[in-house]
C-alpha positions in Angstrom: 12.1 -1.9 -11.3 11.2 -1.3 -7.6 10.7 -5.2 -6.7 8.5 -3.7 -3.4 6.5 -1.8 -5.3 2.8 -1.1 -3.2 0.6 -2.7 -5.6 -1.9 -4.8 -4.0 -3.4 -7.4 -6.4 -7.1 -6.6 -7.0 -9.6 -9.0 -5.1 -13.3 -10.0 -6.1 -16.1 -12.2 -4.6 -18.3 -14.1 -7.1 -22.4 -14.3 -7.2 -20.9 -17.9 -5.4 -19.6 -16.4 -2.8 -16.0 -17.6 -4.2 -12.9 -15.4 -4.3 -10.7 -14.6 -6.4 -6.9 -12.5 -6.3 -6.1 -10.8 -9.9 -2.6 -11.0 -9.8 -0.5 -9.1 -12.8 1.1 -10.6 -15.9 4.5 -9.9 -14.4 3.5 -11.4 -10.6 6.1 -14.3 -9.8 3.1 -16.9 -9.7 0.6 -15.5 -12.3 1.2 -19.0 -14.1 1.4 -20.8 -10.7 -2.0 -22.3 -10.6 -1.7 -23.5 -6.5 -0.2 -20.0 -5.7 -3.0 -18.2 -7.2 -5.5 -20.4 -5.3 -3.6 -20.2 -2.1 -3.4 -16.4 -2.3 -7.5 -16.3 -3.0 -8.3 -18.6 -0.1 -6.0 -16.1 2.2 -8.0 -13.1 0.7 -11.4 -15.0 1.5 -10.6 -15.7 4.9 -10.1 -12.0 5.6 -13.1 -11.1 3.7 -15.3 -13.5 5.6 -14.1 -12.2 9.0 -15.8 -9.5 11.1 -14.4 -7.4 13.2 -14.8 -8.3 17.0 -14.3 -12.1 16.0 -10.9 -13.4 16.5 -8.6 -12.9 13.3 -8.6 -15.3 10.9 -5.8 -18.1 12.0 -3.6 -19.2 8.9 -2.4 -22.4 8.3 1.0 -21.6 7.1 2.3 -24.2 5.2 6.0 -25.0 5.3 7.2 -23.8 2.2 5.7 -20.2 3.3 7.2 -20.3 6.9 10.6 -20.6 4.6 10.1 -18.2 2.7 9.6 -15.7 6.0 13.1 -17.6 7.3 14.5 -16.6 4.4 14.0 -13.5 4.5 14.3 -12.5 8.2 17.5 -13.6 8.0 18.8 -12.1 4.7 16.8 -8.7 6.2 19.1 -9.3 9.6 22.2 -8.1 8.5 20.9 -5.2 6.2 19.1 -3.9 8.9 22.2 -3.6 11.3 24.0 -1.7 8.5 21.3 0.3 7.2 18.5 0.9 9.7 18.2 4.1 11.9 18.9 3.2 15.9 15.8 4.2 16.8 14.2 1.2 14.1 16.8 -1.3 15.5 15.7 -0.6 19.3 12.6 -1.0 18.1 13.3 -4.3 16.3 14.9 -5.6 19.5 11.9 -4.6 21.3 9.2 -6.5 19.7 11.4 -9.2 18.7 9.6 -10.6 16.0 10.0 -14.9 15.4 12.0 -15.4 12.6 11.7 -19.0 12.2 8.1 -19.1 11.0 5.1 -16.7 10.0 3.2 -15.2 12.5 -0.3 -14.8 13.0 -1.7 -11.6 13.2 -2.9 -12.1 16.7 0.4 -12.8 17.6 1.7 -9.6 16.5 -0.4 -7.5 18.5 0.4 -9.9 21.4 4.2 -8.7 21.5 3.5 -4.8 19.9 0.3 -4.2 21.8 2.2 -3.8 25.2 4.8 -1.3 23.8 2.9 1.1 22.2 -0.9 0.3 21.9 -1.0 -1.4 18.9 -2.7 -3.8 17.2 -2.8 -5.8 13.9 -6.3 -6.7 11.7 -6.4 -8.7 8.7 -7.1 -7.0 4.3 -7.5 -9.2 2.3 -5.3 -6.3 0.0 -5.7 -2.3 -0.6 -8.1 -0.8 1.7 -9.3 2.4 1.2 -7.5 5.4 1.7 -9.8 6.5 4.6 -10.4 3.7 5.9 -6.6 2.6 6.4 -5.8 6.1 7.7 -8.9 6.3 10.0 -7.3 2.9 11.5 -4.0 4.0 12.3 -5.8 6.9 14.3 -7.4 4.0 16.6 -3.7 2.6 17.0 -5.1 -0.6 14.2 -2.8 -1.5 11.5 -4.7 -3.1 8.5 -2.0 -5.8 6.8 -2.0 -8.6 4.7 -2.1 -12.4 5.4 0.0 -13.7 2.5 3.5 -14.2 1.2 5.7 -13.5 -2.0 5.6 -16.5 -4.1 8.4 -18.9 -3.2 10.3 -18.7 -6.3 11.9 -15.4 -5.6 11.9 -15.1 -1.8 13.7 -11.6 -1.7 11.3 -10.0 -4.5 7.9 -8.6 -4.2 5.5 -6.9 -6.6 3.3 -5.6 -3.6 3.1 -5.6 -0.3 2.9 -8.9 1.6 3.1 -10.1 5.4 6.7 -9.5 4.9 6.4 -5.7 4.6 3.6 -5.3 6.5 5.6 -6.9 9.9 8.4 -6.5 9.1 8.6 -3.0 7.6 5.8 -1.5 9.7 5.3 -3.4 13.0 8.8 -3.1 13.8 8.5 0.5 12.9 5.5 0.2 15.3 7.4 -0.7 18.3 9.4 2.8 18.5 7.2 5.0 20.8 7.8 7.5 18.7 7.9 6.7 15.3 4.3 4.9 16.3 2.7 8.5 17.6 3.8 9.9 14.4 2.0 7.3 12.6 -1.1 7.7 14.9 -1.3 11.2 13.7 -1.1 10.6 10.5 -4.3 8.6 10.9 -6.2 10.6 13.3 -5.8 14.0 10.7 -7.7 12.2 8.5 -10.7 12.5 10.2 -10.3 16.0 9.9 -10.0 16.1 6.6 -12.8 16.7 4.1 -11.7 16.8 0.7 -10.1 14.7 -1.0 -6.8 16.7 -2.2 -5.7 17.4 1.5 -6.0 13.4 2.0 -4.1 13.1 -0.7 -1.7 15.5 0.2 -1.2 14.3 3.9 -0.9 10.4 2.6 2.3 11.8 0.4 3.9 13.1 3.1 3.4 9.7 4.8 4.6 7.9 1.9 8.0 10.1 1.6 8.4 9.6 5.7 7.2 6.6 7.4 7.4 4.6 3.8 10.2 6.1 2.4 11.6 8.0 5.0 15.5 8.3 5.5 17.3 10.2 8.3 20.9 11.2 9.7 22.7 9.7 12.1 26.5 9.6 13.4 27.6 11.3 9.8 25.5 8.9 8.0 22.3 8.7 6.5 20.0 6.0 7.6 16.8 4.7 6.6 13.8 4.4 8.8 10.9 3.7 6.2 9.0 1.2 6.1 9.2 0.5 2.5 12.9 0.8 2.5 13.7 -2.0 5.7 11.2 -4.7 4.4 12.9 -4.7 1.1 16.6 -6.4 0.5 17.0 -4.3 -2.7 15.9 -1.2 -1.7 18.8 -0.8 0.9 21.1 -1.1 -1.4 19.8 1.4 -3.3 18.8 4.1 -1.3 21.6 5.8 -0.6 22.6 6.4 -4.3 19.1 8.4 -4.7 18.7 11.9 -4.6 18.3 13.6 -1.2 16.4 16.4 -0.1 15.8 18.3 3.4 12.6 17.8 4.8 10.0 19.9 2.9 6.2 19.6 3.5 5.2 21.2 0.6 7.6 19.4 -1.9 6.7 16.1 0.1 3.0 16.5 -0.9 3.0 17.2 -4.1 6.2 15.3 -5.8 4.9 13.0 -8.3 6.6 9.5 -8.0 6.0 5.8 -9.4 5.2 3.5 -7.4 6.6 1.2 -9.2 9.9 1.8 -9.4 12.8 2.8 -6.8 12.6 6.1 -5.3 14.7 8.6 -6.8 14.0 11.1 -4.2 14.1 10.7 -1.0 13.4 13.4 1.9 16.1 13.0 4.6 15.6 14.7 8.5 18.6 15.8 9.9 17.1 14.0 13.6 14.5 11.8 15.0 13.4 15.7 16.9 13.4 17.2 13.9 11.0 14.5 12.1 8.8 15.0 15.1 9.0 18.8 14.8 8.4 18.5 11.0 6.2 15.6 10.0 4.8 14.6 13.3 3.5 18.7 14.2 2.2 18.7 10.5 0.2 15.7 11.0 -1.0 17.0 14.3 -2.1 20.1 13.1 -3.0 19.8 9.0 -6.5 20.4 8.5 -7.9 21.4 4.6 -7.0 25.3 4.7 -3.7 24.1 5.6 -3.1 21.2 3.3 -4.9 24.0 0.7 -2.1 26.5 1.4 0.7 24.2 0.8 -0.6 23.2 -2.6 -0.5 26.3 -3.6 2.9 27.2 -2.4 3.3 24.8 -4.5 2.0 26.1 -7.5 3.8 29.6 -6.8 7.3 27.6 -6.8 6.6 26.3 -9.9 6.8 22.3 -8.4 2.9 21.8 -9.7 0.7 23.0 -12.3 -1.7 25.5 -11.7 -5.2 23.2 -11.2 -6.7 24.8 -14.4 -3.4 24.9 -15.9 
């Protein structure tokens, strides 16, 4: 089982106005009546707010800023073993608190000078669009919440955890953030819906699950691997590839579960050259063509087929 697994708990808003997080059968605090309230007065909070208002402040309690000491400091160590140089410069750079939760503003306090970024609060999944269409304006849309305390080092979806951690450490490299920009600003060139599709694989096989080379060794740089303690572990036992757009956008994978194939760049240039010039340059004709070389090396089906 992938504990990180990117499943955001579904999130509704009553006739009442009240809210309410849907948390799965197998969620560490389905049966954890205060969790599940906590967690839906988190969402509500970043339902109510509006954008131009200051981001909603939350009152972390101390059991939560534990579990994000916990954490930080089991993730220290993994990331000086596992993370790519260019992450760990990065890391330095922003220089995160590990001793209690941030707020959201606080974030784009210490990332906004070093690359342009800033952080707004989801209440959970936001659409596809609308998340990419973000991170072409240099906004990252994350969380509020944390894993439930039981299991501090496991998480069903994404929390504040990955969201900081994983991405707005990712963030703070120069470069790994204009490759993420990119990413976000093709989308508004995109029309239909298979070349989003295909262009948010590529993302999710690189700036999620992305691993690279690095002084003989192979190092990870994704998101999704360096915001989870098991997935470290794990990642260099999984199958490796060389970077391959057209594999990358059409490899069907669980998200659910640990990665069994992983797309590895040889450098931080070639990622650039690679990823980066694709998402600076894929438009639907494109994205169209590399389905369809798909097709004719037999890793997809025929769309009638």
């Amino acid at each position: 089982m992938f504990e990180e697994g990117q499943l955001y708990s579904p999130v509704t808003q009553h006739d009442d106005g009240t809210v309410e997080v849907h948390l799965s059968d197998n969620h560490p605090g389905r049966n954890d009546p205060a969790y599940v309230a906590r967690r839906s007065e988190i969402a509500g909070a970043a339902m109510a707010w509006t954008r131009g208002e200051p981001i909603p402040h939350i009152d972390y309690t101390d059991a939560e800023h534990e579990i994000w000491r916990t954490v930080s400091h089991e993730l220290t160590p993994k990331h000086e073993k596992y993370a790519h140089s260019e992450y760990l410069a990065a890391k330095h750079a922003l220089r995160l608190p590990t001793e209690h939760v941030p707020q959201l503003h606080e974030v784009s306090e210490l990332l906004e000078p070093i690359t342009g970024w800033t952080y707004v609060a989801a209440p959970g999944l936001v659409p596809l669009r609308d998340f990419y269409g973000d991170l072409g304006a240099r906004t990252f849309n994350s969380t509020q919440y944390l894993r439930h305390g039981s299991q501090p080092l496991y998480t069903p979806e994404p929390d504040i955890i990955h969201e900081v951690i994983g991405h707005g450490n990712q963030l703070a490299s120069p470069r790994f953030a204009r490759i993420t920009e990119a990413a976000g600003q093709a989308s508004l060139r995109l029309e239909t819906e298979e070349a989003m599709k295909f262009v948010a694989d590529v993302f999710w096989f690189s700036m999620e699950f992305g691993i690279m080379r690095e002084h003989g060794e192979v190092k990870a740089y994704g998101a999704g691997i360096l915001s989870s303690y098991g997935e470290m572990d794990e990642y260099a036992h999984m199958e490796h590839r060389d970077l391959d757009l057209v594999d990358m956008g059409t490899l069907n994978y669980d998200i659910t579960a640990y990665q069994p194939v992983l797309f590895c760049a040889d450098s931080l240039d070639q990622l650039e050259g690679v990823v980066g010039e694709f998402f600076e340059t894929v438009d639907d004709d494109l994205a169209a063509r590399l389905r369809a070389e798909a097709v004719e090396r037999g890793l997809v089906s025929a769309p009638d087929a």
